[in-house]
TORNU-230862 format. One record per atom (N, C-alpha, C): atom name; residue in one letter; x, y, z. Coordinates in Angstrom, 3 decimals, always signed. Layout:
BEGIN
+------+------+----------+----------+----------+
! site ! code !       px !       py !       pz !
+------+------+----------+----------+----------+
!   CA !    a !        X !        Y !        Z !
...
+------+------+----------+----------+----------+
END
This chain:
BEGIN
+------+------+----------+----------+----------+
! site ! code !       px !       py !       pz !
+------+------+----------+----------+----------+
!    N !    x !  -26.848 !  +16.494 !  -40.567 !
!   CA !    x !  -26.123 !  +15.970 !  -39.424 !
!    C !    x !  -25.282 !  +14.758 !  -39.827 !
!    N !    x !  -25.883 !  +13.748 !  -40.965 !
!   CA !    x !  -24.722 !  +12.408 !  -41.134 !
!    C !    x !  -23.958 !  +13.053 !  -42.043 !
!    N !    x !  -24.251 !  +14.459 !  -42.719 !
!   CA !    x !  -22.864 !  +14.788 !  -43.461 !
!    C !    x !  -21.825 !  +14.740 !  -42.783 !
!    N !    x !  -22.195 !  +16.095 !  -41.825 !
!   CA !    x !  -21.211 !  +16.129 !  -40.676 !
!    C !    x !  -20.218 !  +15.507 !  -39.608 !
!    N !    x !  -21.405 !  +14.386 !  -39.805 !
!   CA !    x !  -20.219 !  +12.968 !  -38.832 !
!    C !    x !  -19.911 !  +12.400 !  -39.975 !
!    N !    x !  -20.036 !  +12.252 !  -40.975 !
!   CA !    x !  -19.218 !  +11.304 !  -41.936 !
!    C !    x !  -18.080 !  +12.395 !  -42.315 !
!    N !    x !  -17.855 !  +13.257 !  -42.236 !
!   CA !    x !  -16.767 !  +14.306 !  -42.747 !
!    C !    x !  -15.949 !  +14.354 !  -41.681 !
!    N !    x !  -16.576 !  +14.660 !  -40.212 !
!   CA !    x !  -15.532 !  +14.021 !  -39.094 !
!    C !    x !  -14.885 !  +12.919 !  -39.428 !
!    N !    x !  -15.533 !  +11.838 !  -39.909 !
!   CA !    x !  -14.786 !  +10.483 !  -39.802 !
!    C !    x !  -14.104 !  +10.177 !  -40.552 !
!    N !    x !  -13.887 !  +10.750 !  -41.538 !
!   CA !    x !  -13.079 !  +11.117 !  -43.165 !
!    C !    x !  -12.039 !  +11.752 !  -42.263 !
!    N !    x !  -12.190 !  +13.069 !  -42.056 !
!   CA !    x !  -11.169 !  +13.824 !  -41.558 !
!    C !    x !  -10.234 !  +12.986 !  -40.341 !
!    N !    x !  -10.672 !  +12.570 !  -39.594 !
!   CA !    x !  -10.868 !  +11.662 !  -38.658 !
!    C !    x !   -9.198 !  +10.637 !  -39.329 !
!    N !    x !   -9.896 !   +9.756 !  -39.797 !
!   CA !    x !   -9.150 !   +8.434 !  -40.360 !
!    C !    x !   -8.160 !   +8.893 !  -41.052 !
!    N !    x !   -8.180 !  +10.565 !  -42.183 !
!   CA !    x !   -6.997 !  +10.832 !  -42.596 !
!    C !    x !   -5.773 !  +11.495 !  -42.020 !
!    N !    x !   -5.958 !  +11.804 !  -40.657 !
!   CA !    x !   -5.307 !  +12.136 !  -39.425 !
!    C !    x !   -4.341 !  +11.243 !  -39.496 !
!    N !    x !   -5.108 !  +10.115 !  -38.886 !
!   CA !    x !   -4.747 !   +9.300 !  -38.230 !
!    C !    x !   -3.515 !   +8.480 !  -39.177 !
!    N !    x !   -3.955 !   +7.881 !  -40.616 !
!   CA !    x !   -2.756 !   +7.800 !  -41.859 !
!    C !    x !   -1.657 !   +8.818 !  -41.596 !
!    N !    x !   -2.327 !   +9.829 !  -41.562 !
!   CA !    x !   -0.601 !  +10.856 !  -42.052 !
!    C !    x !   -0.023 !  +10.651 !  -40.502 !
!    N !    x !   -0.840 !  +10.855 !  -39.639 !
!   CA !    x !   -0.056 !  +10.243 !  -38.647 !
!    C !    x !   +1.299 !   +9.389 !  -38.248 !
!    N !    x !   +0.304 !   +8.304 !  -38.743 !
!   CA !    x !   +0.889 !   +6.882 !  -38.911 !
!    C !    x !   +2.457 !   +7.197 !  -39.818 !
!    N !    x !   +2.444 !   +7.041 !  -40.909 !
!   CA !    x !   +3.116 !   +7.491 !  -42.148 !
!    C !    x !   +4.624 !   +8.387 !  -40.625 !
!    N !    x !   +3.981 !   +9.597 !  -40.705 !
!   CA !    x !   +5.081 !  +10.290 !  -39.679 !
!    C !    x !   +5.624 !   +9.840 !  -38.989 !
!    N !    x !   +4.872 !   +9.218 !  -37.934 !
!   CA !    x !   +5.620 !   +8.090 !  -36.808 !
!    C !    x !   +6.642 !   +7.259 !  -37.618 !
!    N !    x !   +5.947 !   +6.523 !  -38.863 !
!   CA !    x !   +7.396 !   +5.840 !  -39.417 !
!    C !    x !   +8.139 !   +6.086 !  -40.090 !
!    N !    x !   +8.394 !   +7.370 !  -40.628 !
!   CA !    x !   +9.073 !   +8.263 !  -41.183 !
!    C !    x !  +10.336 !   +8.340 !  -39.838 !
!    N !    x !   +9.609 !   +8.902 !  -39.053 !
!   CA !    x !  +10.719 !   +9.628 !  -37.675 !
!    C !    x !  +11.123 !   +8.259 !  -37.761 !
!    N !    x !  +10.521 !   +7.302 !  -37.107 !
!   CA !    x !  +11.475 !   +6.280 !  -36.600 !
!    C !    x !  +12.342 !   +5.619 !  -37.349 !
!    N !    x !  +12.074 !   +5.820 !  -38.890 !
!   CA !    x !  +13.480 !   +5.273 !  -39.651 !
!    C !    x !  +14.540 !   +6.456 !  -39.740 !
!    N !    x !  +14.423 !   +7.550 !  -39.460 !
!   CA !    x !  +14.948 !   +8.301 !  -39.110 !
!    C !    x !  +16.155 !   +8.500 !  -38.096 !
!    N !    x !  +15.352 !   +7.552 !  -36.823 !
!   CA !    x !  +15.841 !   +7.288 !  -35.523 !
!    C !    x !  +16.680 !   +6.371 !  -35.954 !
!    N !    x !  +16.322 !   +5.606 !  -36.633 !
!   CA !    x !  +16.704 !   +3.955 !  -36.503 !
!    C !    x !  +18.044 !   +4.232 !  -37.596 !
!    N !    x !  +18.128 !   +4.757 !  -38.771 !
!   CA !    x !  +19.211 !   +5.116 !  -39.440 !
!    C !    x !  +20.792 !   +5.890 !  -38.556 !
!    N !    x !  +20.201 !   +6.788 !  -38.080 !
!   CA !    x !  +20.752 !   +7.925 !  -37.146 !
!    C !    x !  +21.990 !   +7.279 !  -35.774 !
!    N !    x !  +20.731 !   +6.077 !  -35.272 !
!   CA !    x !  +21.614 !   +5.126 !  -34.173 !
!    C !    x !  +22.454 !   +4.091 !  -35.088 !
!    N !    x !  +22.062 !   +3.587 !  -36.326 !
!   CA !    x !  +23.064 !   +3.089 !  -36.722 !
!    C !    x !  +24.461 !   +3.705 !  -36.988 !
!    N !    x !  +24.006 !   +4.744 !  -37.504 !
!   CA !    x !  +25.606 !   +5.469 !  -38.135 !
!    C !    x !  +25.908 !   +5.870 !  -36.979 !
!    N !    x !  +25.741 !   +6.000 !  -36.004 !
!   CA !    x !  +26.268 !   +6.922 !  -34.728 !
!    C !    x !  +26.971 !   +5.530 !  -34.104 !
!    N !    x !  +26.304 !   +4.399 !  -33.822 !
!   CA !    x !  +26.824 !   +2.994 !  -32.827 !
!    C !    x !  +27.231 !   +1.769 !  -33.469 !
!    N !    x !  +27.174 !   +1.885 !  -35.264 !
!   CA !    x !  +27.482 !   +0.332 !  -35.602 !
!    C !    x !  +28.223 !   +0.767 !  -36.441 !
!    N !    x !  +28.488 !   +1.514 !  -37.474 !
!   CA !    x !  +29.115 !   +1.918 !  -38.653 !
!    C !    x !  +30.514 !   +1.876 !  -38.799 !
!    N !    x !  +30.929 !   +2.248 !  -37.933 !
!   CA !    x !  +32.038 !   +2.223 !  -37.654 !
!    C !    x !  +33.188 !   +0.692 !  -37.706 !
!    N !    x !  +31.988 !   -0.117 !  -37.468 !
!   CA !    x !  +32.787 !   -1.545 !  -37.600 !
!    C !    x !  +31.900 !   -1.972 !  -38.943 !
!    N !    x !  +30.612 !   -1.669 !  -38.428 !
!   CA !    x !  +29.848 !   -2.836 !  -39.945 !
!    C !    x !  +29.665 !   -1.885 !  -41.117 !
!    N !    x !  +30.087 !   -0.198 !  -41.340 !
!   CA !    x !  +30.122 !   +0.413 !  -42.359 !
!    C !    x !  +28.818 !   +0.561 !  -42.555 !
!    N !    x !  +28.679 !   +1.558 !  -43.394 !
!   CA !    x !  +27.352 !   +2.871 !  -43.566 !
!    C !    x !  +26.294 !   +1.865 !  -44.065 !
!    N !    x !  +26.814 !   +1.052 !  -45.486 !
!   CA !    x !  +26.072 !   -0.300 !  -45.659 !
!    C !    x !  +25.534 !   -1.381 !  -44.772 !
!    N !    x !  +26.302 !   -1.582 !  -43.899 !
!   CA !    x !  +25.739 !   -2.823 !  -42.668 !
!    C !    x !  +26.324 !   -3.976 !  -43.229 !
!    N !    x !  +27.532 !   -4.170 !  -44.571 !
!   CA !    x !  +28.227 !   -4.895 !  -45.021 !
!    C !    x !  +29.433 !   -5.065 !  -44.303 !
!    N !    x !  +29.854 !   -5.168 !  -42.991 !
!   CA !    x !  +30.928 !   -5.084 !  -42.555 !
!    C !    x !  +32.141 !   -4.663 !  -42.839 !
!    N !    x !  +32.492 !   -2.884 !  -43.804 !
!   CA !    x !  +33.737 !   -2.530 !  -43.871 !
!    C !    x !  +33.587 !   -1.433 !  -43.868 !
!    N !    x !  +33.375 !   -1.165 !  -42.563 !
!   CA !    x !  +33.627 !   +0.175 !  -41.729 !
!    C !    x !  +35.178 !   +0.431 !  -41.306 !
!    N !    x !  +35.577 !   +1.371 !  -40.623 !
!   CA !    x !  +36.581 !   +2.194 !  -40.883 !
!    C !    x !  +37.770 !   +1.268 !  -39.634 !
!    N !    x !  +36.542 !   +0.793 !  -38.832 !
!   CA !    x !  +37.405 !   +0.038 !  -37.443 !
!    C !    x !  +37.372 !   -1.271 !  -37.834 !
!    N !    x !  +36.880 !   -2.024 !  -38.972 !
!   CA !    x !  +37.109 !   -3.090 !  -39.170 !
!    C !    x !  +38.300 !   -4.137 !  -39.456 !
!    N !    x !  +38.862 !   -3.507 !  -39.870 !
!   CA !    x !  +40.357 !   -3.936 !  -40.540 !
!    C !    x !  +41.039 !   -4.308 !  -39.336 !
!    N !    x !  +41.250 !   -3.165 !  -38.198 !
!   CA !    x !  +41.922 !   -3.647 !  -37.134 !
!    C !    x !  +41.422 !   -4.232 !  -36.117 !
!    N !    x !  +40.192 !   -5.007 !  -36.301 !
!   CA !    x !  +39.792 !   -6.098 !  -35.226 !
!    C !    x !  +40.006 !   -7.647 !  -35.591 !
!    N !    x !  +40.297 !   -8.159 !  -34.401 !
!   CA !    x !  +40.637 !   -9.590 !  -34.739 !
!    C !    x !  +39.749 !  -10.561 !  -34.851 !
!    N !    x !  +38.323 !  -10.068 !  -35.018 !
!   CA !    x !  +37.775 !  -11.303 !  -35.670 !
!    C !    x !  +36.911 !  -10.277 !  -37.089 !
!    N !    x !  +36.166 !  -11.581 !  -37.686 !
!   CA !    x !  +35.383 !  -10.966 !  -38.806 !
!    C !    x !  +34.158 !   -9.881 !  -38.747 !
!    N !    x !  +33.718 !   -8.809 !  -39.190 !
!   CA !    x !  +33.111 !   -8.370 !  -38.583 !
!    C !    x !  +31.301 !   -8.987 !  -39.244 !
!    N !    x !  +30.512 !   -8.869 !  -38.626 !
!   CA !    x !  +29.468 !   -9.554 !  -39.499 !
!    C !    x !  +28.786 !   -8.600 !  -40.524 !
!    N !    x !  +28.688 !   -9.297 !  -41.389 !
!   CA !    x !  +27.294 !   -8.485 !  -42.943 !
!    C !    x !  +25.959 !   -8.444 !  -41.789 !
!    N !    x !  +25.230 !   -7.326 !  -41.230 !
!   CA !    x !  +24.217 !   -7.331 !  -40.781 !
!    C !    x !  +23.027 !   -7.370 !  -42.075 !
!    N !    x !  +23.654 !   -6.760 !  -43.751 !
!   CA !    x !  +22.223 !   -7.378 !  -44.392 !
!    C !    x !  +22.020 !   -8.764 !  -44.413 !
!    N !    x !  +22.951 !   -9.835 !  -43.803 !
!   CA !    x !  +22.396 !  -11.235 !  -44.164 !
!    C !    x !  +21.996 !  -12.081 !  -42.785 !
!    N !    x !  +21.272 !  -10.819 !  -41.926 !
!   CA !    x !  +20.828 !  -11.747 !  -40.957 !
!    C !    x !  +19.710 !  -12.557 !  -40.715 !
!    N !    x !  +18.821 !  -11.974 !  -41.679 !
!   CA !    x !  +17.600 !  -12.997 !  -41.567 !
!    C !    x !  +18.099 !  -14.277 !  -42.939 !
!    N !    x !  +18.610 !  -13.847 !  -43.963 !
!   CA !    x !  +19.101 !  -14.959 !  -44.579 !
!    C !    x !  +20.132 !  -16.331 !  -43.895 !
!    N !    x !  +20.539 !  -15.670 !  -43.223 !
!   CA !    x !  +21.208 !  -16.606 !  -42.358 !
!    C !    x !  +20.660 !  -16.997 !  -41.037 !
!    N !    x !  +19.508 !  -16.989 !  -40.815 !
!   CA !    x !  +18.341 !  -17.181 !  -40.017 !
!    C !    x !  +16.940 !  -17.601 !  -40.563 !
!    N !    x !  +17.281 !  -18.398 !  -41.942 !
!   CA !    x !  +16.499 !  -19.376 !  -42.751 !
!    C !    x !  +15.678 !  -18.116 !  -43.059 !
!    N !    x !  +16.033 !  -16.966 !  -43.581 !
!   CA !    x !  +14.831 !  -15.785 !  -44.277 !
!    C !    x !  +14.042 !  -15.126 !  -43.164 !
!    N !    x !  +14.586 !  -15.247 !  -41.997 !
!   CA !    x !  +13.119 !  -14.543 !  -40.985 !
!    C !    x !  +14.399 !  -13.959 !  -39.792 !
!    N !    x !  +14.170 !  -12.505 !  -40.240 !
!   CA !    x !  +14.714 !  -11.562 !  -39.370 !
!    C !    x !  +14.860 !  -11.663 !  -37.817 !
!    N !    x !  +15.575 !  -11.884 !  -36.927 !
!   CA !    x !  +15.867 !  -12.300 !  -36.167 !
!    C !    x !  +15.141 !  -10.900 !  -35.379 !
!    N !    x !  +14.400 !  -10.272 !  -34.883 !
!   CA !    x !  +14.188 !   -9.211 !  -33.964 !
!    C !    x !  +14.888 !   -9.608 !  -32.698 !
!    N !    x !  +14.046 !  -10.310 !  -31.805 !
!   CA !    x !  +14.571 !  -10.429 !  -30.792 !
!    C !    x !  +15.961 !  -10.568 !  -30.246 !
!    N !    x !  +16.634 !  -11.342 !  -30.942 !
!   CA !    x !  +17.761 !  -11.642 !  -30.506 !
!    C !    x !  +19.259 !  -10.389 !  -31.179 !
!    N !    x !  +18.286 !   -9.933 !  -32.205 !
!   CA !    x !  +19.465 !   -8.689 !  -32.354 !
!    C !    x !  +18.813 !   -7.259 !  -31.697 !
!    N !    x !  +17.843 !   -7.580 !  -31.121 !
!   CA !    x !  +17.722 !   -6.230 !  -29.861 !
!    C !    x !  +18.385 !   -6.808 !  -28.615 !
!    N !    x !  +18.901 !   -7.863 !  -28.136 !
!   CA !    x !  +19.676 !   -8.533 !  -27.099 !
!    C !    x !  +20.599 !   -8.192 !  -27.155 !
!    N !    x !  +20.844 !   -8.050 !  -28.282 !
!   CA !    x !  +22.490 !   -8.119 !  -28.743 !
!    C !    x !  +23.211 !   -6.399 !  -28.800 !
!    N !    x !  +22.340 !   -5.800 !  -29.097 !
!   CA !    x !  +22.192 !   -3.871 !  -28.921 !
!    C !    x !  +21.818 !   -3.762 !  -27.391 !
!    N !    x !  +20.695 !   -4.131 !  -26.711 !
!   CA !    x !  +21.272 !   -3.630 !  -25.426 !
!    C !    x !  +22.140 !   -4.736 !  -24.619 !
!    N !    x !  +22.601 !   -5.476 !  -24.690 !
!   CA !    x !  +23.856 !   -6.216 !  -24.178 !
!    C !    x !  +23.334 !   -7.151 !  -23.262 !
!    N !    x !  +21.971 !   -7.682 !  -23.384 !
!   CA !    x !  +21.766 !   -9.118 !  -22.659 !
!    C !    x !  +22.132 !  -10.121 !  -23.502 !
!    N !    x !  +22.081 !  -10.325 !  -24.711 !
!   CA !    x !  +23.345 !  -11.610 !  -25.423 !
!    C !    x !  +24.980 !  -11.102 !  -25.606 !
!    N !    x !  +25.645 !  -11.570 !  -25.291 !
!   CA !    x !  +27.072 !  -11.664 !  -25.320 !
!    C !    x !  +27.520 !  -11.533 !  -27.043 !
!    N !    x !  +28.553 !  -10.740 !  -27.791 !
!   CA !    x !  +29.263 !  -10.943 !  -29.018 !
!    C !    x !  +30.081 !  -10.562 !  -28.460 !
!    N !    x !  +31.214 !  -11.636 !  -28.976 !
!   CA !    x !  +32.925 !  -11.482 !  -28.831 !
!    C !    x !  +33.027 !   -9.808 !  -29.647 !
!    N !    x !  +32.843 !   -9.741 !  -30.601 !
!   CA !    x !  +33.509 !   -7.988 !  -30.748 !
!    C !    x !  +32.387 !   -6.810 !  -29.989 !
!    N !    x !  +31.718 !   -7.511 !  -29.975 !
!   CA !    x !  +30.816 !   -5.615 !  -28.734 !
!    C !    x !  +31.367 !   -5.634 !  -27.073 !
!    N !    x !  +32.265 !   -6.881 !  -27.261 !
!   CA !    x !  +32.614 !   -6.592 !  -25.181 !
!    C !    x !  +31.577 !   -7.236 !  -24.912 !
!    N !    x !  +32.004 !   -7.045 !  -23.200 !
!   CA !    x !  +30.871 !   -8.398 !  -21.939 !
!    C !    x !  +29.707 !   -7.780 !  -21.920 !
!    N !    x !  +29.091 !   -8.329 !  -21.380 !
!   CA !    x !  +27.610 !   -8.136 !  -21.178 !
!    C !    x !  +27.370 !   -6.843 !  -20.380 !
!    N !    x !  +28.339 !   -6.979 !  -19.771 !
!   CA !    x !  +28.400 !   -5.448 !  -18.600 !
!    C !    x !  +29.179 !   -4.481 !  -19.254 !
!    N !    x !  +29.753 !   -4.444 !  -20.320 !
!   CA !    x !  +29.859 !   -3.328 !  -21.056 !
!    C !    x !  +30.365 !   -3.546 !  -22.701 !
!    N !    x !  +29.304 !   -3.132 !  -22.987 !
!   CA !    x !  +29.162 !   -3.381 !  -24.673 !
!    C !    x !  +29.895 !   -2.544 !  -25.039 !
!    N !    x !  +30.724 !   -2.141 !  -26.250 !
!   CA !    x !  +31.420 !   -1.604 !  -26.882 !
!    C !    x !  +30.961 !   +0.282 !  -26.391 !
!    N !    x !  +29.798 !   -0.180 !  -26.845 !
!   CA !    x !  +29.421 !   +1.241 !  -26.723 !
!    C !    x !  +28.955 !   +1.954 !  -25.186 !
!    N !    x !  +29.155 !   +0.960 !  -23.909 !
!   CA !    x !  +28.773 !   +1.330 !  -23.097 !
!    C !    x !  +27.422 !   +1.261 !  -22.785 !
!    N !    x !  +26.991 !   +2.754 !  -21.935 !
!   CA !    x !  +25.962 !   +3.146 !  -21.255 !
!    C !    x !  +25.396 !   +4.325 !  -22.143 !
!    N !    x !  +26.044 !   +4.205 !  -23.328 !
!   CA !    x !  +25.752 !   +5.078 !  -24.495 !
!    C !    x !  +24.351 !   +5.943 !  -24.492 !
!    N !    x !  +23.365 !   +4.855 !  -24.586 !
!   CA !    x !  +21.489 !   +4.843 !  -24.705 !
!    C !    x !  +20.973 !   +5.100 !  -23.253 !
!    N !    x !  +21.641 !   +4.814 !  -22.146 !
!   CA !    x !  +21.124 !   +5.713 !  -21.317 !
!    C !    x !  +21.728 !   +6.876 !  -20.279 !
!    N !    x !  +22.839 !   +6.696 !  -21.088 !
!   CA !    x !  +23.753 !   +8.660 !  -20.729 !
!    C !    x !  +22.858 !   +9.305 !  -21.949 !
!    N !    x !  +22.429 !   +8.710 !  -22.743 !
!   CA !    x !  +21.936 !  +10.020 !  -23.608 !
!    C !    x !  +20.288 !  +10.776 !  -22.842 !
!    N !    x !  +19.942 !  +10.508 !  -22.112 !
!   CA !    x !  +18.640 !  +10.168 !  -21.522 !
!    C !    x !  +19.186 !  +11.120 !  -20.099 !
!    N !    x !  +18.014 !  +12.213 !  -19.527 !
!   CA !    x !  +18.390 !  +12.905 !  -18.764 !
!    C !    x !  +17.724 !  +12.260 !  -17.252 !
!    N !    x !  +19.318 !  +12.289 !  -16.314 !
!   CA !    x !  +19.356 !  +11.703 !  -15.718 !
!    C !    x !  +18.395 !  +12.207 !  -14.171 !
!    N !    x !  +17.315 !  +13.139 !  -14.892 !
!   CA !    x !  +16.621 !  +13.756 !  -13.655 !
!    C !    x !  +15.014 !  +13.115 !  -13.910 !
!    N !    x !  +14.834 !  +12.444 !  -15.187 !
!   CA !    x !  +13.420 !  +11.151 !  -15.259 !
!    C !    x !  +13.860 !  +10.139 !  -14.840 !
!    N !    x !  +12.510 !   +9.794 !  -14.288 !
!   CA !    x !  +12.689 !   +8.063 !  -13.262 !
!    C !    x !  +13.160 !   +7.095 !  -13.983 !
!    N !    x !  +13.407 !   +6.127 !  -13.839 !
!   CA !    x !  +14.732 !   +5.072 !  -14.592 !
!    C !    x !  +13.376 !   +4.528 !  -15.270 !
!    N !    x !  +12.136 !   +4.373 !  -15.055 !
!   CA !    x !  +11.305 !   +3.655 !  -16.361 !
!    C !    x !  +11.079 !   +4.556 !  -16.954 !
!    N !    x !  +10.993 !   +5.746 !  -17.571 !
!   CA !    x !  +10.773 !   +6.669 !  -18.741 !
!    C !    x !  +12.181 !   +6.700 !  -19.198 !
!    N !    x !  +13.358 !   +6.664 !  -18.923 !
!   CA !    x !  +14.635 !   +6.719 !  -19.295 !
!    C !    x !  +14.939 !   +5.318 !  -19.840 !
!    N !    x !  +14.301 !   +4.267 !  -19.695 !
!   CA !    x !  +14.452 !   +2.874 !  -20.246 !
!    C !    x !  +13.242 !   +2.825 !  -21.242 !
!    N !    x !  +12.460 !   +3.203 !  -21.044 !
!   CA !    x !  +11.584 !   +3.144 !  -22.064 !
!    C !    x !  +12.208 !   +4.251 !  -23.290 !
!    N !    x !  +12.563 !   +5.377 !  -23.439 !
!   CA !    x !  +13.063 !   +6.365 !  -24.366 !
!    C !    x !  +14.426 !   +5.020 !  -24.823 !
!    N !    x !  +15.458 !   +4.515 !  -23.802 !
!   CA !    x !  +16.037 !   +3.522 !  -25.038 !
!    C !    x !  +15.561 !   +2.336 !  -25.147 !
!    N !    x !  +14.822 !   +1.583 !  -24.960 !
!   CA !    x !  +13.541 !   +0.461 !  -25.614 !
!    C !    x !  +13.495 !   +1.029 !  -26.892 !
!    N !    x !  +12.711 !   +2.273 !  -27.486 !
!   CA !    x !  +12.070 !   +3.176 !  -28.416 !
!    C !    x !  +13.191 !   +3.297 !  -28.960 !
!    N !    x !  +14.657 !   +3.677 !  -28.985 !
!   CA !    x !  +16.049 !   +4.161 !  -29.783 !
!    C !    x !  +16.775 !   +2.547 !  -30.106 !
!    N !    x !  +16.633 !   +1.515 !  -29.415 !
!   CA !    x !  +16.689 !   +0.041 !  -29.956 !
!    C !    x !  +15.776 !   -0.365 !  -30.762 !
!    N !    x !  +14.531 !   -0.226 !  -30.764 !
!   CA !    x !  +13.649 !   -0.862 !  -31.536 !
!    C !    x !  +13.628 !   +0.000 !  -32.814 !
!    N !    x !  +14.255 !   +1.330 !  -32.795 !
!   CA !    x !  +14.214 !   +2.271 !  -34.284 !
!    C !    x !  +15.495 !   +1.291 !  -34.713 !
!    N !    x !  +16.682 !   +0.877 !  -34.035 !
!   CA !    x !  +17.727 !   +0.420 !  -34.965 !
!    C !    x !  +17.370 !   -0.725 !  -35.027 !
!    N !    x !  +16.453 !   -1.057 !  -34.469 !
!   CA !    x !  +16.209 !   -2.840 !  -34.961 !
!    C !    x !  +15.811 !   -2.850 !  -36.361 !
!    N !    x !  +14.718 !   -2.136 !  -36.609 !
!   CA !    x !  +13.876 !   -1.672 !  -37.641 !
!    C !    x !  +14.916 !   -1.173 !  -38.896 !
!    N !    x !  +15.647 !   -0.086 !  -38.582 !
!   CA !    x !  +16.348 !   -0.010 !  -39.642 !
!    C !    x !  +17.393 !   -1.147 !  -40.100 !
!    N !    x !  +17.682 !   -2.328 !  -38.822 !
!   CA !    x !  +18.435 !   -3.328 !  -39.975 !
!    C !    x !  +17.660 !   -4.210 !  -40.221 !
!    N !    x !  +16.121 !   -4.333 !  -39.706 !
!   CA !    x !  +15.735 !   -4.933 !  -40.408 !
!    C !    x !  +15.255 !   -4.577 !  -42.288 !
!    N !    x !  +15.035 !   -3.435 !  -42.487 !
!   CA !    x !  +14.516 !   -2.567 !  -43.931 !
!    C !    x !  +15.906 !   -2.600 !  -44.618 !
!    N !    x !  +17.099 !   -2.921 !  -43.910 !
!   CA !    x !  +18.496 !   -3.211 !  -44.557 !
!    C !    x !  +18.863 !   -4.482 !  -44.857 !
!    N !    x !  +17.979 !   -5.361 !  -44.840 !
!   CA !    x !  +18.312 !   -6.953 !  -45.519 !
!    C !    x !  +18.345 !   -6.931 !  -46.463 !
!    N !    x !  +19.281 !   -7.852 !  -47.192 !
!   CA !    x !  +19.510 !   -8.083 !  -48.581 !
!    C !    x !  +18.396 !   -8.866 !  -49.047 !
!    N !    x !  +17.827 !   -8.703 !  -50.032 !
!   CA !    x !  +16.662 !   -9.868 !  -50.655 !
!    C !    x !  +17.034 !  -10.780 !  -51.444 !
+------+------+----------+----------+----------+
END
């Protein structure tokens, strides 16, 4: 009988790893995917600012690998998920009421779930691109 529950709990815990592992597999997945689809275009495939729309905007566009370096080494989360769904203001993404990209993250989201499962699905599609610029800092 303690074979048996110790082999559950083996089996058990190695679930739960590959699990794990998957979940963050997909979500850099996610998090890559929303970049090239919503930032690339100005900050380029790199996150070095020379994407294809860069040239013709009138201000600089920013290096997203040097944001925690330029935030004394400590990745700014919060304030660059503000900045993706449009409660902090940047002169090149547009006003607060409409970011470059719009209503992008929740037109993608079907508009027949209640507005908290449709905000939570983009919570989950911000926090994958947070993640991927954060694993995109320069060291």
């Amino acid at each position: 009988m303690h074979q048996k529950l110790c082999l559950v709990a083996v089996v058990g815990a190695v679930f739960m790893c590959t699990s794990s592992v998957i979940v963050a597999a997909n979500q850099a997945v996610v998090g890559k995917g929303e970049y090239l689809t919503n930032c690339a275009s100005c900050h380029g495939t790199t996150g070095t600012g020379g994407g294809p729309v860069a040239a013709s905007l009138n201000i600089k566009v920013t290096d997203l690998t040097q944001l925690a370096k330029n935030n004394g080494g400590e990745f700014p989360s919060a304030r660059v998920y503000t900045v993706i769904d449009g409660r902090d203001e940047v002169q090149g993404h547009g006003s607060r009421d409409m970011p470059v990209w719009g209503d992008d993250y929740l037109a993608k989201t079907s508009r027949d779930e209640p507005i908290a499962n449709r905000e939570e699905s983009v919570s989950k599609r911000i926090h994958a691109l947070v993640d991927y610029l954060k694993a995109i800092q320069a060291k």
